[in-house]
N, C-alpha and C positions, 0 to 999 in steps of 0.2 A: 504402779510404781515399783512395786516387789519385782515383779517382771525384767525391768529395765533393769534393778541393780544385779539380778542375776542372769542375764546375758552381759552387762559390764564387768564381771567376776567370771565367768567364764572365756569371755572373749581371747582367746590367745594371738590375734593377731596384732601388729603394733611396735614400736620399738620399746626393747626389753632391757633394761637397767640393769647393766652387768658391770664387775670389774674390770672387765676388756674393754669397754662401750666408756667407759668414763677415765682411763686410761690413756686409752686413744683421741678421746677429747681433751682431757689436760694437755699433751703432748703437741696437739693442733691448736691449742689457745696460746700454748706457750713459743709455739715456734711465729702463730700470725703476730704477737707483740713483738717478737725478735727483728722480726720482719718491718711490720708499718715503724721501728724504733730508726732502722737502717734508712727506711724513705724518707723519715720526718730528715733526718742528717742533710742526706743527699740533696733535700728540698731546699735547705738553710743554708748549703752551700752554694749551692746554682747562686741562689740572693743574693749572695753576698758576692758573688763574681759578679750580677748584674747592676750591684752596689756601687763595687770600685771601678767596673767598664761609666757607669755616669758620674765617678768622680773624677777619672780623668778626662774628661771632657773640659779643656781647655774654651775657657768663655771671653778672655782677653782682648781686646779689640784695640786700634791705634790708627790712627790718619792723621798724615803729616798737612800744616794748613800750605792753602792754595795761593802761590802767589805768581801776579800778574802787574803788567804796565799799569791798571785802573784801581789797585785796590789788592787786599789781602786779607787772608783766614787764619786765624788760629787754629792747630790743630786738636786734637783731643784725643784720648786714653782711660781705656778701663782695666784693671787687674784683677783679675781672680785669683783671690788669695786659699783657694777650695776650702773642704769641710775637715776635720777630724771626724774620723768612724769609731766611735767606741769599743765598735764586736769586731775587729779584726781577729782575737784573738779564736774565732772559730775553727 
């Protein structure tokens, strides 16, 4: 066991814990949040474009009734009076 911890204390290969090494990771952790903060945006925009593309989707329907020499139909109607979207404000 002696053995072991004194090739792990002399071992010099491996990565080395420097203030450039953790520098340079700060900088890359801080630019990937910058980053995935931009995507998460990007992603909650698209939504909300494919939000209001299915709220304008007129669902309204109407047919005037049928009428003839034997007889007649009443017609009938539906309105879509669509939704309110809360997060427009995106």
């Amino acid at each position: 066991m002696l053995n072991l911890a004194t090739k792990l204390l002399n071992d010099e290969a491996g990565f080395l814990v420097s203030a450039e090494l953790i520098l340079i990771s700060t900088v890359l952790v801080l630019g990937m949040v910058v980053g995935l903060t931009e995507v998460s945006h990007a992603i909650n925009n698209e939504l909300l474009d494919v939000a209001n593309a299915f709220e304008s989707v007129n669902q309204s329907y109407r047919y005037d009734g049928l009428f003839g020499d034997h007889g007649d139909s009443d017609g009938s109607h539906f309105y879509d009076h669509g939704y309110d979207i809360s997060c427009r404000g995106y």
